[in-house]
C-alpha positions in Angstrom: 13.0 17.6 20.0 10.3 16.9 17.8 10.9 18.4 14.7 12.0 15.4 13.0 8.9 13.5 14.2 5.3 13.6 12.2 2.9 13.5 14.8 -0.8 12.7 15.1 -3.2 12.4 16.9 -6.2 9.7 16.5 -9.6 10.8 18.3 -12.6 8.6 17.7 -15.7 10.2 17.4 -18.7 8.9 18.9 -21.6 10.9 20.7 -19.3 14.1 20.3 -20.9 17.2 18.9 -20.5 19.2 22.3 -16.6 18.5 23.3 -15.2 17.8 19.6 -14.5 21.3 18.7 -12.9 22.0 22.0 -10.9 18.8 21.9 -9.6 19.7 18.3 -8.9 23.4 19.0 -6.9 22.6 21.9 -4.3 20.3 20.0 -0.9 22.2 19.9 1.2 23.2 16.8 3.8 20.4 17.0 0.9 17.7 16.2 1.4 17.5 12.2 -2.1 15.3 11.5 -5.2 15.4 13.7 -7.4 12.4 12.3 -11.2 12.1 13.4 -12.7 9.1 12.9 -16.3 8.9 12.6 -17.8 5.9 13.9 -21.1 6.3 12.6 -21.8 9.1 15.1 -25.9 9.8 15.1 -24.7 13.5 15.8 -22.7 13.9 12.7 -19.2 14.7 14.7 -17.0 13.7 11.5 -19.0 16.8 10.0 -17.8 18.7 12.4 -14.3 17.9 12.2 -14.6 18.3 8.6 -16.0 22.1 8.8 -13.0 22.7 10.9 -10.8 21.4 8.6 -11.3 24.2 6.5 -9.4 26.3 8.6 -7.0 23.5 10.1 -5.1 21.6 6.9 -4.1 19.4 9.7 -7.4 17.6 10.2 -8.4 14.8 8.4 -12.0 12.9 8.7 -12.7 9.0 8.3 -16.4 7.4 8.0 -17.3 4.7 9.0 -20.5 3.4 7.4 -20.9 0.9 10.1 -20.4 1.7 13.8 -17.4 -0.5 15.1 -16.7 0.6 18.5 -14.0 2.5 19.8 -11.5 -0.1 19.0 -12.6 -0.3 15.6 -12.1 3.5 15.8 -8.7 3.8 16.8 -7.5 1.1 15.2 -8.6 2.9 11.4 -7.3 6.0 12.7 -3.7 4.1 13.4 -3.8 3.0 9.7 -4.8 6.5 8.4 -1.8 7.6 10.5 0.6 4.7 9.0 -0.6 5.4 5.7 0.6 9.2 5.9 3.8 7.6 7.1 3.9 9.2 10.9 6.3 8.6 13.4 4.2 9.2 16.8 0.5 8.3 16.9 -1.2 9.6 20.2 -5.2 8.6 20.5 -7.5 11.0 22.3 -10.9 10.7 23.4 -13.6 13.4 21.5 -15.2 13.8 25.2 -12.2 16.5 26.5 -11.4 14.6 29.7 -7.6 14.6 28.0 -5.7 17.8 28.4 -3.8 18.0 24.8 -1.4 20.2 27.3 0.7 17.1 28.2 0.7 15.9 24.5 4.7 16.6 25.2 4.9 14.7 28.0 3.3 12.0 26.7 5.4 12.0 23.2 8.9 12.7 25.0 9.7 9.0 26.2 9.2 7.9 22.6 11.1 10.7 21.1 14.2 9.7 23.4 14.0 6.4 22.5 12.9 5.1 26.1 9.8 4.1 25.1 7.5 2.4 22.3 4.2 3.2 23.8 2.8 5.5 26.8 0.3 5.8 29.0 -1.5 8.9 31.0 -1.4 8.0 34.6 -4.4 9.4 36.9 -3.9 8.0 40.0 -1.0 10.7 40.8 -1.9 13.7 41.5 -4.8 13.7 44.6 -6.6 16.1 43.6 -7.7 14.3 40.3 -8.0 11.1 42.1 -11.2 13.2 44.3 -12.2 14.6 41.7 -12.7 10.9 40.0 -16.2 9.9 40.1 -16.2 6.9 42.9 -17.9 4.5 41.4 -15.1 5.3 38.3 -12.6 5.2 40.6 -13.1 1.4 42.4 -14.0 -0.2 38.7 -10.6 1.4 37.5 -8.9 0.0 40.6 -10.5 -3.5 40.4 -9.8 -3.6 36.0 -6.0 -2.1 36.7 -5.2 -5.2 39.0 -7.0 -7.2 36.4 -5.2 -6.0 33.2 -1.7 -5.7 35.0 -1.4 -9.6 35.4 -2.9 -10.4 32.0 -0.9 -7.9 30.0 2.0 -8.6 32.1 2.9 -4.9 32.6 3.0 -4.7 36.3 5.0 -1.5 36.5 2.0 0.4 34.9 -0.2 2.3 37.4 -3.3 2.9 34.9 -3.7 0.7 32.0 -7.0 1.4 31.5 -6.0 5.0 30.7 -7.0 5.9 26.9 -4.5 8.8 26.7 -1.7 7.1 25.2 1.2 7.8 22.6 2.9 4.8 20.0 6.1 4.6 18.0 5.8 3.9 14.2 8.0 0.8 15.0 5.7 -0.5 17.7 2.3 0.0 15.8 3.9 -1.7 13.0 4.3 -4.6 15.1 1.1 -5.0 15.9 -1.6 -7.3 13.8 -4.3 -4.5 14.2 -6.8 -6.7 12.3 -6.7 -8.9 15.1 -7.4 -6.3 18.3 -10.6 -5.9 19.7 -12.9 -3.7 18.5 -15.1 -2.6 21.1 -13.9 -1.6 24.9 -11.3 -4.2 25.3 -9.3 -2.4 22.7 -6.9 -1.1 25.2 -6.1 -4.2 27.3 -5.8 -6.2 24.3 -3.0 -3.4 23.2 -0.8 -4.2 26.4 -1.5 -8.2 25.8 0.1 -7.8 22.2 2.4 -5.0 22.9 4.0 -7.2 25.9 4.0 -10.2 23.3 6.6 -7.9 21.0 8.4 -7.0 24.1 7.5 -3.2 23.7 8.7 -1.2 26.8 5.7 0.9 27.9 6.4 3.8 30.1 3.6 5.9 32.9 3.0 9.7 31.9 1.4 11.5 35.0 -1.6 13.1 33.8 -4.5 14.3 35.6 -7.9 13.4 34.0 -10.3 16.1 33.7 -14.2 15.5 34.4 -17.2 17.5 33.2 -20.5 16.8 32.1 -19.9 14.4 29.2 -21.7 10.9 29.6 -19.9 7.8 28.9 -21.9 5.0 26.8 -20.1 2.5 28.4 -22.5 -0.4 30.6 -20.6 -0.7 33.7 -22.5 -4.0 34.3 -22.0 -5.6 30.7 -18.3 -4.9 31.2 -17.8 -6.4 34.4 -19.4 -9.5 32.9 -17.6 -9.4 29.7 -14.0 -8.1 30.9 -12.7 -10.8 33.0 -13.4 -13.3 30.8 -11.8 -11.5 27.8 -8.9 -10.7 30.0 -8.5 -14.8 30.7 -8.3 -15.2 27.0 -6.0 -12.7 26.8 -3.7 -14.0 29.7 -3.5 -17.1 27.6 -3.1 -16.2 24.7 -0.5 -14.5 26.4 1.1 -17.4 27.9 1.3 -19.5 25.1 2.9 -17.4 22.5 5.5 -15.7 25.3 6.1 -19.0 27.3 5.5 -21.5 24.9 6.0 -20.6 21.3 8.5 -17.9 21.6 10.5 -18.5 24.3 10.1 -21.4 27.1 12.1 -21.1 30.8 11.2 -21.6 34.5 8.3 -19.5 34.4 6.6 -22.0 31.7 7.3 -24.9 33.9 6.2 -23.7 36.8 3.1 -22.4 35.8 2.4 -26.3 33.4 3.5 -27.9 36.9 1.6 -25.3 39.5 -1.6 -25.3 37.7 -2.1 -29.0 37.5 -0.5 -29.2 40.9 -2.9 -26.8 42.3 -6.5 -28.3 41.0 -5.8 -31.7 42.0 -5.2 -30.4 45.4 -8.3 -28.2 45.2 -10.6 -30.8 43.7 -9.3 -34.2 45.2 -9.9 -32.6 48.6 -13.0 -31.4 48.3 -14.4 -34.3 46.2 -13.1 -36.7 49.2 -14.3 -34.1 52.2 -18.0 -34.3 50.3 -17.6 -38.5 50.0 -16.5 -38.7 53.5 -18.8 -36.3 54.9 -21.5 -38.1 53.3 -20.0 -41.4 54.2 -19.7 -40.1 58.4 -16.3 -41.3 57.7 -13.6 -39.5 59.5 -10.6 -38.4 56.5 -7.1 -40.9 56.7 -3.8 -38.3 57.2 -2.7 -40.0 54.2 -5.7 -38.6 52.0 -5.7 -35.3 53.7 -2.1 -35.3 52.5 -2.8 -36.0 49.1 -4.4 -33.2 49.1 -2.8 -30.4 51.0 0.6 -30.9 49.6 0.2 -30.7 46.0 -2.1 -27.5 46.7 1.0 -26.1 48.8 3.7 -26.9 45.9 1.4 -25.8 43.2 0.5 -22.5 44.7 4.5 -21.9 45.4 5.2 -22.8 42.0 2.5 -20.3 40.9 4.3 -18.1 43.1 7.2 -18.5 41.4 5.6 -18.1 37.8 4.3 -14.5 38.5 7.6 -13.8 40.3 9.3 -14.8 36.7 6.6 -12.6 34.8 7.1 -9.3 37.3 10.6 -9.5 36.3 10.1 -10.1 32.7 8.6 -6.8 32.5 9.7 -5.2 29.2 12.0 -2.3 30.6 14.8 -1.7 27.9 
């Protein structure tokens, strides 16, 4: 099936001199690159990689002289991979939670043209789910909901997963220059991946956990996440329902919204005046009120109903 495919497969390189040779040594046959990218790793991991190169003609090392982030890591591996003209591009993590056993599974969607990206799925298999740190496991819960309504790929059940797999034609889509750099690489992926219509597909995979540490600060991404994800769902909204194309879901949502904080606001500016006041509240204001909060919320309603079904699936 995959013999008329070039593979790779992009791992960025941070922090990684334990797991980086087992990573590596576990890719399979059928992957044609393997492409490290050092992002100014204190540990020297791109050295590593190069050493094993030596004995691996598949491996190929990038430095960076500045660190960038994991975004900025994948995203020079994805160009190192369109430069040497490849037809899959899978991205791994250097820290060997991502069995390179299901690098098939992972591929096969693309290969039989159901699919122009895919995604490991964790939340499968039970036993993986337990053995998922808890405090993991909630934040990944929470940031799924999160990144499901501002990607608008509701029919994904992890897309915070990093294991993932992209067609030449999709990748070549995307404006790389213009992704995230840092952790918010992978949302911002679905937000423009949605935006060029790109049918994603879920790849159950269970996660492995060991001893590696994770450098990411759970608080600074709680803070900075949801507020990047807004952007996002914005940005979203105005090139999909706006520029692009504009239907029932646009007018809802430019009706609902407007609809909704009048309703929210008016209300509660006029409870606080009349409260003050010792004046009891006229039907007729409380009406004011109530309704357009009741239409604008339906009409919201209605918008997410449009996006659900507007999920790329073809």
């Amino acid at each position: 099936m995959y013999d008329q495919l070039k593979i790779a497969v992009v791992i960025p390189t941070y922090k990684a001199e334990k797991h980086l040779k087992d990573v590596i040594s576990g890719i399979p046959d059928l992957v044609d690159c393997i492409i490290a990218v050092d992002d100014r790793c204190p540990q020297g991991s791109g050295k590593i990689a190069g050493e094993m190169a030596k004995n691996d003609p598949r491996i190929v090392t990038v430095f960076h002289e500045i660190n960038q982030g994991v975004g900025g890591a994948v995203i020079t591996g994805y160009k190192k991979a369109r430069e040497l003209a490849c037809d899959v591009v899978i991205k791994m993590d250097s820290d060997d939670q991502m069995d390179p056993a299901y690098i098939p599974n992972l591929i096969k969607p693309i290969a039989e043209g159901n699919a122009g990206y895919t995604k490991g799925n964790r939340f499968v298999d039970f036993k993986a789910l337990r053995a998922m740190p808890t405090i993991r496991l909630m934040g990944n819960s929470a940031l799924s909901f999160m990144v499901k309504m501002c990607s608008g790929y509701w029919n994904i059940m992890d897309p915070t997963n990093g294991y993932t797999a992209i067609s030449k034609t999709a990748l070549e889509k995307l404006n790389l220059d213009k992704l995230s750099k840092r952790y918010f690489f992978e949302s911002d992926m679905l937000i423009g991946l949605n935006i060029q219509n790109t049918v994603i597909r879920d790849v159950p995979i269970p996660a492995r956990y060991g001893d590696e540490k994770s450098s990411l600060s759970v608080r600074h991404t709680m803070m900075r996440f949801p507020i990047l994800l807004l952007k996002g769902l914005i940005k979203r909204f105005i090139l999909k329902y706006l520029i692009y194309d504009f239907n029932m879901g646009s007018v809802y949502t430019l009706v609902g919204f407007p609809m909704m904080f009048w309703g929210i606001f008016y209300g509660l500016f006029k409870w606080i005046e009349n409260t003050i006041n010792h004046v009891a509240t006229p039907t007729g204001t409380i009406m004011l009120s109530v309704l357009p909060l009741i239409l604008g919320t339906q009409f919201l309603i209605a918008a997410i109903n449009i996006d659900i079904n507007a999920t790329p699936k073809k």
